[in-house]
GUVEX-176125 format. One line per field, with one value per residue: residue in one letter; residue number from 1; x, z, y of N, C-alpha, C, O in turn; chain. Coordinates in pm, 1 decimal. Atoms other than C-alpha are relative to their C-alpha. Layout:
N
code <- a:...
pos <- NUM:...
nx <- X:...
nz <- Z:...
ny <- Y:...
cax <- X:...
caz <- Z:...
cay <- Y:...
cx <- X:...
cz <- Z:...
cy <- Y:...
ox <- X:...
oz <- Z:...
oy <- Y:...
unit <- A:...
This chain:
206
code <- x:x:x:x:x:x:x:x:x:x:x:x:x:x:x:x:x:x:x:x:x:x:x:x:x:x:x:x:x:x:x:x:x:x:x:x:x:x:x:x:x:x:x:x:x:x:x:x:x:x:x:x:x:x:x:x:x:x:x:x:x:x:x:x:x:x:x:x:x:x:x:x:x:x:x:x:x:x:x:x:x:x:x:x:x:x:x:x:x:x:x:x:x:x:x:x:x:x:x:x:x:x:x:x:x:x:x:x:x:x:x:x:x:x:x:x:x:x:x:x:x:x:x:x:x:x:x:x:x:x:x:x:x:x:x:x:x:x:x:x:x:x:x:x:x:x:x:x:x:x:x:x:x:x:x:x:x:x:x:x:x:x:x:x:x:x:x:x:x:x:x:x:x:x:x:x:x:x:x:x:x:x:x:x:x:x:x:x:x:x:x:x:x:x:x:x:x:x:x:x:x:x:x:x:x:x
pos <- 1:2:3:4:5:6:7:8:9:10:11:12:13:14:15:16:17:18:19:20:21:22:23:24:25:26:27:28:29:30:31:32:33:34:35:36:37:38:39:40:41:42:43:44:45:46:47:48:49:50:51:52:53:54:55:56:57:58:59:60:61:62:63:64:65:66:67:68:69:70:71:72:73:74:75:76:77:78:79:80:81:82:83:84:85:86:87:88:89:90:91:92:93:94:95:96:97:98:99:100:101:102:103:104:105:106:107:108:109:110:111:112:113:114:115:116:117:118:119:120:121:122:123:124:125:126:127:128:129:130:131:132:133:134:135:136:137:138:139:140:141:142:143:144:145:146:147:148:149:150:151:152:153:154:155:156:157:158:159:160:161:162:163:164:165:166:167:168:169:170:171:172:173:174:175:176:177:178:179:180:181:182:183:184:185:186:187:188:189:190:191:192:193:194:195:196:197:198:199:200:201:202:203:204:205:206
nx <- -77.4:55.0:-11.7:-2.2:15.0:-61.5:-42.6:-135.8:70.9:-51.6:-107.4:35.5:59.3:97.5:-4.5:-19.7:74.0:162.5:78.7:1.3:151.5:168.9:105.9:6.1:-117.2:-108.4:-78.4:-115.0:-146.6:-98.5:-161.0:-34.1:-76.3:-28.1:31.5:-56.7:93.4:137.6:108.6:137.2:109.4:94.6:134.1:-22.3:71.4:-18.9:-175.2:28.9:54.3:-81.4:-99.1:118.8:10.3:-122.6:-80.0:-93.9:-175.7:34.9:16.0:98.3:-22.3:11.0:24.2:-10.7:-51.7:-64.3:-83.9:32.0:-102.2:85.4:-162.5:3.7:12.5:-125.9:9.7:125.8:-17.1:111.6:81.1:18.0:172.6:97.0:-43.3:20.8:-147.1:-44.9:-157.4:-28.9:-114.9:31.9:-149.2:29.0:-72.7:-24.9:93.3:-60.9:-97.0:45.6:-91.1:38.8:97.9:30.2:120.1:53.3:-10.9:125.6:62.1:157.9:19.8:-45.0:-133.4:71.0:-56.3:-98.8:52.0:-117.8:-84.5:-104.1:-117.3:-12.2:115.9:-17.8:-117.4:-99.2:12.4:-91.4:84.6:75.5:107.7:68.5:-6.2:22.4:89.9:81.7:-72.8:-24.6:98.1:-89.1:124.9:-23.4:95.2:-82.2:-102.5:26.5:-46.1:-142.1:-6.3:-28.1:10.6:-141.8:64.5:22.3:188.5:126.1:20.6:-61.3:4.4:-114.1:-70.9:-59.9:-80.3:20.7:-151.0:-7.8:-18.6:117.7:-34.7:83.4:145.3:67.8:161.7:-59.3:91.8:-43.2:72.3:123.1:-54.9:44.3:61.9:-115.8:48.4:76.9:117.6:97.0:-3.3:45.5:128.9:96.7:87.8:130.6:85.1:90.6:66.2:123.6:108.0:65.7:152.9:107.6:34.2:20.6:120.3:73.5:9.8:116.2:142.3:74.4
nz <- 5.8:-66.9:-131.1:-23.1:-124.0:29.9:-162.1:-21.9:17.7:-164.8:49.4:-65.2:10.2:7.2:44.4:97.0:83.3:38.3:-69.8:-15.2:115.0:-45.7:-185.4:61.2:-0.8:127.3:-81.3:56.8:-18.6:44.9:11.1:50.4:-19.4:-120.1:-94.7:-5.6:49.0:-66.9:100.0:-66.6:130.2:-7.8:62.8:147.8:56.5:-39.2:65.3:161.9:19.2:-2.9:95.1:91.8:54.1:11.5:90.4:-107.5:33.1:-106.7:-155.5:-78.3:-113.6:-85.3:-154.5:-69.7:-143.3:-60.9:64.6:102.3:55.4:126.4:63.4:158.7:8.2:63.1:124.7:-42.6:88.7:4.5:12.2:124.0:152.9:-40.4:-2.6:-150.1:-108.5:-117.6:-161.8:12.2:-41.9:-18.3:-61.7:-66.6:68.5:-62.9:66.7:70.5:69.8:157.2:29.6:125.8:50.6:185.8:61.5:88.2:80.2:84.2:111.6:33.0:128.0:198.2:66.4:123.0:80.5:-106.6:-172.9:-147.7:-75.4:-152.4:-27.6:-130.4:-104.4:-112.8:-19.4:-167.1:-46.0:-139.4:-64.1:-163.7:-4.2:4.4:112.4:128.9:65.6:36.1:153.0:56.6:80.6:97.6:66.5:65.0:104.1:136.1:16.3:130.1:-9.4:11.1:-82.0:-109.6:-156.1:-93.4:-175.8:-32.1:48.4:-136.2:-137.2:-131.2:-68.6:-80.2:-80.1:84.5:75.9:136.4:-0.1:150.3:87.0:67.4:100.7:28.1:66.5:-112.0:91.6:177.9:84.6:89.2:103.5:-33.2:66.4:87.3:18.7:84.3:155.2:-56.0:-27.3:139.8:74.5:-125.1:-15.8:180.0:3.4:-145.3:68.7:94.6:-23.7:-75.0:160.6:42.4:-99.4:-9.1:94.1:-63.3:-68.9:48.9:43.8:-50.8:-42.3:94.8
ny <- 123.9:94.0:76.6:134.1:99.7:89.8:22.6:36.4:178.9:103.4:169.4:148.5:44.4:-28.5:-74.3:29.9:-102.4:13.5:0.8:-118.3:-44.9:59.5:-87.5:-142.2:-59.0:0.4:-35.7:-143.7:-33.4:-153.3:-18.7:-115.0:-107.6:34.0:66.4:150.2:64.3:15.5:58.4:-106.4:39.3:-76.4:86.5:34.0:-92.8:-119.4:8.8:-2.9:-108.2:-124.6:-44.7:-45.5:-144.5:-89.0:59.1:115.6:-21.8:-84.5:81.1:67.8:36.0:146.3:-33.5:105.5:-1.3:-136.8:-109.2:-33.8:3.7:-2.4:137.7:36.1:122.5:60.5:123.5:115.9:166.5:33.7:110.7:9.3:40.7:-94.0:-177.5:-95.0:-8.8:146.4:-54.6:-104.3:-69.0:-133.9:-45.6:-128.1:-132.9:-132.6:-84.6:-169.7:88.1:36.6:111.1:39.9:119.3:11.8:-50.6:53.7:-95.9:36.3:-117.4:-15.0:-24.1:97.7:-26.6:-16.2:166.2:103.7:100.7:-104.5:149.4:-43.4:122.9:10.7:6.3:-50.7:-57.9:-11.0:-127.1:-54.0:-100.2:31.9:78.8:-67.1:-41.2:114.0:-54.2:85.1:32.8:-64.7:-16.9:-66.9:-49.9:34.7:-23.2:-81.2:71.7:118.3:65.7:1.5:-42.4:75.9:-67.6:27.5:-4.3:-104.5:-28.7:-21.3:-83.4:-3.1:-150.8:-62.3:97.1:134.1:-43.7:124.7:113.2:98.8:-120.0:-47.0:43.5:110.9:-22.9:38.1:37.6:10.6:8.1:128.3:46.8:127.0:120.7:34.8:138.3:45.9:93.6:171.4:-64.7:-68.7:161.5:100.9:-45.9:15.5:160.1:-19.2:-106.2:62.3:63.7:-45.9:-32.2:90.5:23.7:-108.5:27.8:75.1:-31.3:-28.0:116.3:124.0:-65.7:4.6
cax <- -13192.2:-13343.0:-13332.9:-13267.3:-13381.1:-13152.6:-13014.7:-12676.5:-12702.1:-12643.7:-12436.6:-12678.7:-12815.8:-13151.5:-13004.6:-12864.3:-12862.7:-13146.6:-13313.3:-13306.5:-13470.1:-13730.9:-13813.7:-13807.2:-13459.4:-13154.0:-12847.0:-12553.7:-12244.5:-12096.7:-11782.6:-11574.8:-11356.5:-11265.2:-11501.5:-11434.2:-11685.7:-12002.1:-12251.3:-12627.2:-12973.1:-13219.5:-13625.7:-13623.6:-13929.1:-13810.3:-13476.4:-13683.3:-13879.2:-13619.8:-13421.7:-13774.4:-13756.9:-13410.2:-13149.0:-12873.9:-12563.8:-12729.1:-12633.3:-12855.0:-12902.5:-12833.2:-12965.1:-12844.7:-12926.4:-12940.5:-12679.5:-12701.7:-12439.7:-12434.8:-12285.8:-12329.1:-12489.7:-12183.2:-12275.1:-12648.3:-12641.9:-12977.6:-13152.3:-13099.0:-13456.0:-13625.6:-13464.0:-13518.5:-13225.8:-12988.5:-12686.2:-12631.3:-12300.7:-12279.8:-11953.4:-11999.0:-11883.1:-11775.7:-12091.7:-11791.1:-11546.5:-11561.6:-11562.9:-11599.3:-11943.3:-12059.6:-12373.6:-12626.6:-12595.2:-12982.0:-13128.6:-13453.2:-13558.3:-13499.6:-13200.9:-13330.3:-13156.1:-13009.9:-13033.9:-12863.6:-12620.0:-12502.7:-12170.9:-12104.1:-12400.7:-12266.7:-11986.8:-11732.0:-11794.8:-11568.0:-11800.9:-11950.3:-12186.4:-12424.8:-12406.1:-12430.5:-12641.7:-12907.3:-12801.1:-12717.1:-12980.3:-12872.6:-13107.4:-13103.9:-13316.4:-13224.4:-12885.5:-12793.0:-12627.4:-12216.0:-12287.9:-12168.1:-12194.9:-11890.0:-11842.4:-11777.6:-12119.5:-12287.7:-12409.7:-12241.9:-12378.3:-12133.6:-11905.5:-11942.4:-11643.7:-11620.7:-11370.3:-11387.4:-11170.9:-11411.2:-11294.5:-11486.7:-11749.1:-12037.5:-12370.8:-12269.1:-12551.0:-12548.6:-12714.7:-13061.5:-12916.3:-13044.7:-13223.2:-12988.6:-13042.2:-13188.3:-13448.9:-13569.0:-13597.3:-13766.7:-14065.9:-14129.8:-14192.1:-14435.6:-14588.4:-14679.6:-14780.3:-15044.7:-15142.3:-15203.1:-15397.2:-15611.6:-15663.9:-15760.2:-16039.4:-16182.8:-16214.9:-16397.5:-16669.4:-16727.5
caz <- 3917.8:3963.4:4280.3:4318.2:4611.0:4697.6:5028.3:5136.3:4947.1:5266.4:5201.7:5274.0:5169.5:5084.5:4935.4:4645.0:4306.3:4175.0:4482.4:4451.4:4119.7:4187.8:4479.0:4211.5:4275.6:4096.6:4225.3:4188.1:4274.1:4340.7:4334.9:4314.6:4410.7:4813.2:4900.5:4873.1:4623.5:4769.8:4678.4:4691.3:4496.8:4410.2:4322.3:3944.1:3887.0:4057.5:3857.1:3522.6:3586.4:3690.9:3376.6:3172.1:3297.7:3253.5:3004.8:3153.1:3041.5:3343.8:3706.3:3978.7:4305.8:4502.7:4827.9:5000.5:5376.0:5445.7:5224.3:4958.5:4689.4:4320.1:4076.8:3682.9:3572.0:3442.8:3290.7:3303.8:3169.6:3048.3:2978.6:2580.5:2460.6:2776.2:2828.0:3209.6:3433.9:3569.3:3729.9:3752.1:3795.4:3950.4:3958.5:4251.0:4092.9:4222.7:4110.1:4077.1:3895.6:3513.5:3365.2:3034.3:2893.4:2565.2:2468.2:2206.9:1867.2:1676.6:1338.1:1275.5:920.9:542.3:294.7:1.4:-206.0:-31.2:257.0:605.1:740.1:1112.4:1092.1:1460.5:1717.9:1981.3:2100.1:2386.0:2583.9:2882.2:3138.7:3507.8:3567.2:3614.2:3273.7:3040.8:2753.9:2680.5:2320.0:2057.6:1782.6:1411.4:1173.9:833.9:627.3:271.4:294.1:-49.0:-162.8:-86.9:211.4:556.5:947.0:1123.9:1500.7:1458.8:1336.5:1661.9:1887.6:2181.4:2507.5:2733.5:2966.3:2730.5:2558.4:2223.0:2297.7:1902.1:1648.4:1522.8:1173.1:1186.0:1008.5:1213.5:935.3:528.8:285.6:53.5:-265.1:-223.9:-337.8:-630.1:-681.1:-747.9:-1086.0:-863.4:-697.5:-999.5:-1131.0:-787.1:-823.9:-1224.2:-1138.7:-814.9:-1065.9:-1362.5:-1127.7:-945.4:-1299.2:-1408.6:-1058.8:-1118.6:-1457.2:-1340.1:-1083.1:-1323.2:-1575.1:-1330.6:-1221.1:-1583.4
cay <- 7678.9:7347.5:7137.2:6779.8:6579.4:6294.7:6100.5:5938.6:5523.8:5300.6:4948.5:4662.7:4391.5:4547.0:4814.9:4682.5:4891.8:4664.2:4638.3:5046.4:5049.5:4847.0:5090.6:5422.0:5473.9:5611.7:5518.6:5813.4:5966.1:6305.5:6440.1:6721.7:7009.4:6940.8:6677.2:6251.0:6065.4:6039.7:5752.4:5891.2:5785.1:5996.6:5941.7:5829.0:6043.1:6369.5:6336.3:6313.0:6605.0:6843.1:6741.3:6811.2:7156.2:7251.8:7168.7:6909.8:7136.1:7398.6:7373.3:7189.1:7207.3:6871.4:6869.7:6573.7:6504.5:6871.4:6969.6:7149.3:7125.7:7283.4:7052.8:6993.2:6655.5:6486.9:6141.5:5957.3:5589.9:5502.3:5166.3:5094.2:5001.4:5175.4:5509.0:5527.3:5664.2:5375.9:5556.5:5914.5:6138.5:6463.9:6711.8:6966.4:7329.5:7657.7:7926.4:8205.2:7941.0:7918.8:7591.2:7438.9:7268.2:7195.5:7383.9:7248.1:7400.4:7432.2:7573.1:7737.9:7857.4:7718.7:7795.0:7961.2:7625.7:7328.3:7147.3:7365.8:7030.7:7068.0:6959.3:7023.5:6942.5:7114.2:7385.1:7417.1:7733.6:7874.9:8027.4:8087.7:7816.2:8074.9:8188.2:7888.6:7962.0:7677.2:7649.0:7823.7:7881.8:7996.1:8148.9:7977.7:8170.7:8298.5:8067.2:7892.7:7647.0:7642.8:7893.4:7813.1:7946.8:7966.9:7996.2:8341.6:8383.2:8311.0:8532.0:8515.9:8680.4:8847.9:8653.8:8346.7:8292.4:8018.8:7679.1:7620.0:7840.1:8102.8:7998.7:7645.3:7573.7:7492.0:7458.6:7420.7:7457.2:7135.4:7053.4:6806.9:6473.8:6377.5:6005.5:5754.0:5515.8:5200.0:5472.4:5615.6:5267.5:5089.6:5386.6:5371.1:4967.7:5059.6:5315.6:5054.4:4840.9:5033.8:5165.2:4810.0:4737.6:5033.7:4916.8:4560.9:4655.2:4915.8:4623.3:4369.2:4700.3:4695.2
cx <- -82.7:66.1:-34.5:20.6:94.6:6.6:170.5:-44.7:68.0:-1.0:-110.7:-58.7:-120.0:-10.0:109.9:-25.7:-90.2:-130.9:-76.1:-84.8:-57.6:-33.5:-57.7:144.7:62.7:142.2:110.8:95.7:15.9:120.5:54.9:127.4:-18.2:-114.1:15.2:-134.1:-111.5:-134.7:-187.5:-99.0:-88.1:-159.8:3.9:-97.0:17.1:96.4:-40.8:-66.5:55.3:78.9:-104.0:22.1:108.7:123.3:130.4:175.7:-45.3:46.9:-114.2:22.2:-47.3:-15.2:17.4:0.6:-16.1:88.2:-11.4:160.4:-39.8:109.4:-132.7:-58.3:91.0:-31.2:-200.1:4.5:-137.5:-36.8:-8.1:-124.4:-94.2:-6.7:-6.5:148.1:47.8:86.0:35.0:132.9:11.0:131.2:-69.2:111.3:-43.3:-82.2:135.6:130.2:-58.5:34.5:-48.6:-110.7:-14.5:-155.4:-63.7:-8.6:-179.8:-9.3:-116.9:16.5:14.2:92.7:-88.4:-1.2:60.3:-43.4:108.8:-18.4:59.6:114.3:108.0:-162.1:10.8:143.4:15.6:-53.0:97.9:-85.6:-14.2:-75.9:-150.3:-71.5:40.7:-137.2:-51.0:33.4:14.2:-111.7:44.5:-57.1:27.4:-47.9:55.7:152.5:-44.2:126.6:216.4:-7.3:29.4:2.9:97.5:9.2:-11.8:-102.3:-125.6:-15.6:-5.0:-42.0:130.8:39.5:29.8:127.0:-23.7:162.3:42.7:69.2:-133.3:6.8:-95.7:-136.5:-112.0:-138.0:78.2:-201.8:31.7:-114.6:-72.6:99.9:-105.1:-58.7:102.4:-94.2:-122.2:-101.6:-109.9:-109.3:-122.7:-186.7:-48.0:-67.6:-107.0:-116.3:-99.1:-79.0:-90.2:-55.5:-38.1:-107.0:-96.1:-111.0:-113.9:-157.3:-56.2:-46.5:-96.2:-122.1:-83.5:-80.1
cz <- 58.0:132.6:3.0:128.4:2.1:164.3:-65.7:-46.3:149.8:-72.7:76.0:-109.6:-151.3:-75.2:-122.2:-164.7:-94.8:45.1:16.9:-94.8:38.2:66.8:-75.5:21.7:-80.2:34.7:-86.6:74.0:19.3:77.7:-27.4:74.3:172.9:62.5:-83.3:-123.6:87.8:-75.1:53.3:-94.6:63.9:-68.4:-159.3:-68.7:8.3:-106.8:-162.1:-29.1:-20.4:-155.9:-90.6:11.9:-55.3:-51.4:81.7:-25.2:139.6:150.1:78.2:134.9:97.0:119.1:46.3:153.2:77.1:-45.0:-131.1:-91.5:-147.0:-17.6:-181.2:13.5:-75.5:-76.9:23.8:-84.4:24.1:-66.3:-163.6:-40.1:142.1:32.7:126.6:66.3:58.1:60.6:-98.5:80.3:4.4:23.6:86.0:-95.6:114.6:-81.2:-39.3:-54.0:-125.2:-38.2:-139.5:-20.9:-136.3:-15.2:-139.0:-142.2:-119.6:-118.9:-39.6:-147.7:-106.4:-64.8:-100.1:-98.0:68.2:87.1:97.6:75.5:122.9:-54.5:135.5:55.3:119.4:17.1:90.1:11.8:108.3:68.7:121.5:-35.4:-23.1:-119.8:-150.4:-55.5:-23.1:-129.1:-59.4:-171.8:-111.6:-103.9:-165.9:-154.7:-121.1:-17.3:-176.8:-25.2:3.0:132.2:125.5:111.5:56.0:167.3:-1.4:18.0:66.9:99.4:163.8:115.3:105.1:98.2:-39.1:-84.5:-74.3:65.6:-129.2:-71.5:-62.6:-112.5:-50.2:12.0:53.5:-76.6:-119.9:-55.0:-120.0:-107.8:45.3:-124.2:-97.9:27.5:-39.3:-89.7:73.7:63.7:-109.6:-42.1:77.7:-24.1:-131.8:48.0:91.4:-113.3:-139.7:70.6:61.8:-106.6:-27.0:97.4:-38.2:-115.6:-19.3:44.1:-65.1:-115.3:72.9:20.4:-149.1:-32.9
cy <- -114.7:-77.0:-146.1:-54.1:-144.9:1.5:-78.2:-189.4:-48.0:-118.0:-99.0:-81.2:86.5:123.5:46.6:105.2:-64.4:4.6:174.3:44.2:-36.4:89.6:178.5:47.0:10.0:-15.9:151.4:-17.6:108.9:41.5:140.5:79.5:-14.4:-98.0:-176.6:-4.5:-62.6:-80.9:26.2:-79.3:108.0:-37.4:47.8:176.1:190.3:44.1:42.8:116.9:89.2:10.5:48.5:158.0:78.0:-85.8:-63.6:100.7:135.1:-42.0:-23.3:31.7:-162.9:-8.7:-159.0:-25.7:99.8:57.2:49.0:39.2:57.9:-40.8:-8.1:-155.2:-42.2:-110.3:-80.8:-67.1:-23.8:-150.7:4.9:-14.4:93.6:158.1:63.8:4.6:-107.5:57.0:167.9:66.1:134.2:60.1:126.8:114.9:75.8:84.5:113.8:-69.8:-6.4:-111.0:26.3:-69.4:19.8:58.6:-15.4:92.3:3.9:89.8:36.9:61.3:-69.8:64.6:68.8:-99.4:-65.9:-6.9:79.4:-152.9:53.4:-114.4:50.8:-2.4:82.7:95.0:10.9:169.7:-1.7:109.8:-11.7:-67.4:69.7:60.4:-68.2:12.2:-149.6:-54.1:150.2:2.4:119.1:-12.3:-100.9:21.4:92.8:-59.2:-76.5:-46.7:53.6:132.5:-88.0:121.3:-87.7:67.0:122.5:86.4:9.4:113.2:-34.0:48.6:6.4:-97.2:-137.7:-2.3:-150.8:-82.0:-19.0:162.8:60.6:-8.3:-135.2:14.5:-84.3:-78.7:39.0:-75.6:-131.2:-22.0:-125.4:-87.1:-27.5:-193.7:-87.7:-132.7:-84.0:56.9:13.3:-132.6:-69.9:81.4:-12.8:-126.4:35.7:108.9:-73.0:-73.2:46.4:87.1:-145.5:-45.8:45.2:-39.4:-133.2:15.6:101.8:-105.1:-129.4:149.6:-22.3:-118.5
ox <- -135.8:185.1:-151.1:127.4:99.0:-30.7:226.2:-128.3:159.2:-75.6:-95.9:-91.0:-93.9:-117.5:162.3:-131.0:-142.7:-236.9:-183.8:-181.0:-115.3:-154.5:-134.5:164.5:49.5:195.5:109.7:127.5:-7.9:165.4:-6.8:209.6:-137.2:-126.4:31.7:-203.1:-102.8:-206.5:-235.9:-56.5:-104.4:-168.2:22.4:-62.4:-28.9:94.3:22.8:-63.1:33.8:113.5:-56.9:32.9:97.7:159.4:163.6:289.9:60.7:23.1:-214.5:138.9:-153.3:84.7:-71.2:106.8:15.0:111.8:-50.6:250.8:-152.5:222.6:-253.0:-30.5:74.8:-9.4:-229.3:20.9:-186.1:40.4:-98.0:-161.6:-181.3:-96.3:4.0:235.4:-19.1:104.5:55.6:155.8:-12.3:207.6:-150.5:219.1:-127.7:-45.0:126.7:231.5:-178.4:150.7:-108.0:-98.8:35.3:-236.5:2.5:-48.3:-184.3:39.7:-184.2:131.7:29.6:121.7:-205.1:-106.4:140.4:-140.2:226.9:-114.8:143.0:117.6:229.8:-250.4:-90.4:239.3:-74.5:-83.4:139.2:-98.5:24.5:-122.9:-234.7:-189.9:88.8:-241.1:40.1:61.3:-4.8:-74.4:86.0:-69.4:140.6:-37.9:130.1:208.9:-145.3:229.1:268.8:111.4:4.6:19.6:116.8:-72.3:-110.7:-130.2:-235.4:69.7:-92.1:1.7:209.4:-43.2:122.5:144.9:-88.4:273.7:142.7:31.1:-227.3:-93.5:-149.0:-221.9:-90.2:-191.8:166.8:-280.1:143.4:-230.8:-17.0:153.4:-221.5:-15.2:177.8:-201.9:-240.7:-193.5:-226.2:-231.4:-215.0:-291.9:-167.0:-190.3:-216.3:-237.3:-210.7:-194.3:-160.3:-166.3:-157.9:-222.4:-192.8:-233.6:-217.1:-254.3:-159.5:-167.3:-175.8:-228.4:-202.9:-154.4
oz <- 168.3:162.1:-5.7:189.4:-103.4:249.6:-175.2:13.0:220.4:-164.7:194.0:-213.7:-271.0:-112.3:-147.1:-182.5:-179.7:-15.3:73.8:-90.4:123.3:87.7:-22.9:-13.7:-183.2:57.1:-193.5:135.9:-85.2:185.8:-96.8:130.6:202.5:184.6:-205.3:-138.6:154.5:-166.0:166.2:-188.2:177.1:-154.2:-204.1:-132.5:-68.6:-152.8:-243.8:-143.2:-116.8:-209.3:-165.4:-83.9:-111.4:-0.7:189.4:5.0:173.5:200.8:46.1:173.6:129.7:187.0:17.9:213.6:196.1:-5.0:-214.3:-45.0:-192.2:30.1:-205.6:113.8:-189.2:-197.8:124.7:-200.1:137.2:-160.9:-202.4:-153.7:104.8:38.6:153.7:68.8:137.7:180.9:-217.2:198.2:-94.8:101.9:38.9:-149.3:203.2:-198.6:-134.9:-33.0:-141.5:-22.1:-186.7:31.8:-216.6:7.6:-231.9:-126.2:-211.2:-123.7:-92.6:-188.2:-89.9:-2.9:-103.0:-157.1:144.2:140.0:68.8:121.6:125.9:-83.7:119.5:0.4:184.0:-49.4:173.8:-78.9:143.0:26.6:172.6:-147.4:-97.3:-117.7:-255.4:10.3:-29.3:-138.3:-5.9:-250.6:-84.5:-151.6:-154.1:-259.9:-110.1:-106.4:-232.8:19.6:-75.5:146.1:131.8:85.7:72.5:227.1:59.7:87.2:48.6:175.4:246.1:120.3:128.7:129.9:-0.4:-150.3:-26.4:90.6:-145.5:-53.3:-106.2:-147.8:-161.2:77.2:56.9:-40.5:-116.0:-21.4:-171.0:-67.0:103.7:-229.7:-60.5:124.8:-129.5:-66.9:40.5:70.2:-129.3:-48.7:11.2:-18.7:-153.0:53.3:40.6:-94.4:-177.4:29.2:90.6:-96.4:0.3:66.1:-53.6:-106.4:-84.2:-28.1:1.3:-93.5:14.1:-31.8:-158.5:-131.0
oy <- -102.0:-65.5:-184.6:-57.0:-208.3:81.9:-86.1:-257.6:-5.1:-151.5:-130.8:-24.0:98.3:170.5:155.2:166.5:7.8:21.5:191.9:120.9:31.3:96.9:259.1:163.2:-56.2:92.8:212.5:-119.1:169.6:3.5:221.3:7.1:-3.0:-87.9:-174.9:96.3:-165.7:-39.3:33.7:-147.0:153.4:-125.3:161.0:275.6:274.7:158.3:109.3:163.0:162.7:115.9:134.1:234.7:187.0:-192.0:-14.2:65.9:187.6:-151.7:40.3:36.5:-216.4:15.1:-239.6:-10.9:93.9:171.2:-32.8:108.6:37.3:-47.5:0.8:-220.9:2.2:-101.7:-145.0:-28.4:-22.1:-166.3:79.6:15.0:172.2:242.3:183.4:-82.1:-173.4:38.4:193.6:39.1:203.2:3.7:206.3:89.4:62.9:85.8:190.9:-3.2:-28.8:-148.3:123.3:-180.0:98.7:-31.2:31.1:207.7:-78.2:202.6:-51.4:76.7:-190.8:167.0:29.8:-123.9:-11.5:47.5:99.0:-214.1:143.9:-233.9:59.1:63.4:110.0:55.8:15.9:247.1:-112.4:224.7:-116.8:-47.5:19.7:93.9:-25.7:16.2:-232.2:-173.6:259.4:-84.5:231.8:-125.1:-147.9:-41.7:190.3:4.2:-118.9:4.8:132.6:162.2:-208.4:240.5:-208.2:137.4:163.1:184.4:62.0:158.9:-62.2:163.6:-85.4:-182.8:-208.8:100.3:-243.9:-36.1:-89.0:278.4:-5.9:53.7:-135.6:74.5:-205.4:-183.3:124.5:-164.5:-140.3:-24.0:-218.4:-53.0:-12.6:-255.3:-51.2:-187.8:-84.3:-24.8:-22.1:-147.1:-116.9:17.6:-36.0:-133.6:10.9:120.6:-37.1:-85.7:-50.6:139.8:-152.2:-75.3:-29.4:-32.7:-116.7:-7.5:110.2:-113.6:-202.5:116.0:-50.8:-117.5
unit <- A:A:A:A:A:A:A:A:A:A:A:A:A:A:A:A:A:A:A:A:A:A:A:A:A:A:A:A:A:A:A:A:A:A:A:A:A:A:A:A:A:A:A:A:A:A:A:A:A:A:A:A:A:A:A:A:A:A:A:A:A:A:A:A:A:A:A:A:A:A:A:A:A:A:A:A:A:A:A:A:A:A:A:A:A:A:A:A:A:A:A:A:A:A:A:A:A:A:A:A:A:A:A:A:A:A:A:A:A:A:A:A:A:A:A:A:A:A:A:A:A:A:A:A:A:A:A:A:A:A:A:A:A:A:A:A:A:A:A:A:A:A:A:A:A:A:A:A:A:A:A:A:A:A:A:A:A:A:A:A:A:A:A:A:A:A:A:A:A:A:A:A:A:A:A:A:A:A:A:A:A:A:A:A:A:A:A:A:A:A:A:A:A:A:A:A:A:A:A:A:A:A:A:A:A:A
C-alpha cells in the first residue's frame, strides 16, 4: 500500500492556498468514520508519484503528523489546461469494512469483425479495501459483429462482489461505420488534385 506524506494546514496569513502552491503544496482534507474534517496539504510531487505507482481506486496510507490513517482518495480537482493537483479529498476507511468503489473496466485484443465499444468505463464493486481489484480487463479476441460482454462475463476474484446487474451489457461489437457521402466526396477532390499537381511538376522537369 502506498504512503502519503502530509502535515496539519495552519490558518495564516502566509499560508494561504495560493501561497501553498507556490511553495509545492497541495492543499486537502480528510474525513471520515469517527474523526471531525481535518484540513492538511501534502508535497505536490510526492502526491503525483504515489498516484503513478498505484491506481487511485486503491487505499493509501496518510501519515499526518505522526498519524497514520488509511483512507481512499475521494475527489482531486486538477488545473484544466495544466493537469497539476489543486485540492485533494481523502475518506479515512475501516481495512476490515467493505465499501463500494468503482473499478476501471479495459479491453485487450481485436474482434474478428467490428469495432469492441465500451459502453460502460467502469463498474461498482462491494469489497474490503484490501481487496479492490485494479481493473477489470476483458479479452476481445475472435468477437464479431452483434456480440456483447456482460457483467456476468467478468472474472471476478473472490470476496469481490459486482454492484451492476450481471445482465448489462458492458462491451457490444459494432459494425466499422462506413464513409459518409461528403467524405467519400472531400477525398476523390484531394485525390484529383494531387494527381493534377503531380502532373504539373512532371511537366515543368520536362
Amino acid at each position: 500500500m502506498e504512503a502519503i506524506q502530509g502535515q496539519m494546514r495552519a490558518e495564516g496569513m502566509g499560508n494561504s492556498v495560493k501561497a501553498l502552491r507556490r511553495n509545492g503544496w497541495v492543499p486537502g482534507i480528510v474525513y471520515g468514520s469517527g474523526m471531525s474534517n481535518q484540513k492538511i496539504q501534502v508535497q505536490g510531487r510526492e502526491l503525483d508519484a504515489a498516484l503513478r505507482r498505484q491506481a487511485t481506486n486503491k487505499p493509501y496510507k496518510l501519515q499526518i503528523d505522526g498519524n497514520t490513517y488509511d483512507v481512499m482518495v475521494n475527489e482531486l480537482q486538477r488545473h484544466p489546461v495544466m493537469g497539476n493537483i489543486l485540492h485533494a479529498d481523502f475518506r479515512k476507511i475501516n481495512m476490515n469494512e467493505k465499501i463500494m468503489t468503482i473499478v476501471p473496466l479495459l479491453m485487450s485484443g481485436d474482434p474478428e469483425l467490428g469495432v469492441a465499444t465500451l459502453v460502460r468505463h467502469n463498474v461498482e464493486v462491494s469489497c474490503l479495501p484490501g481487496n479492490i481489484p485494479e481493473s477489470f480487463t476483458v479479452n476481445v479476441d475472435g468477437l464479431n459483429i452483434g456480440d456483447v460482454v456482460l457483467a456476468s462475463d467478468l472474472t471476478v476474484p473472490p470476496g469481490v462482489e459486482l454492484g451492476v446487474d450481471p445482465t448489462e451489457v458492458l462491451i457490444s461489437i459494432l459494425p466499422v461505420k462506413a464513409k459518409s457521402e461528403e467524405s467519400i466526396e472531400a477525398q476523390h477532390e484531394a485525390e484529383q488534385v494531387a494527381e493534377a499537381a503531380g502532373s504539373t511538376e512532371q511537366s515543368k522537369r520536362v
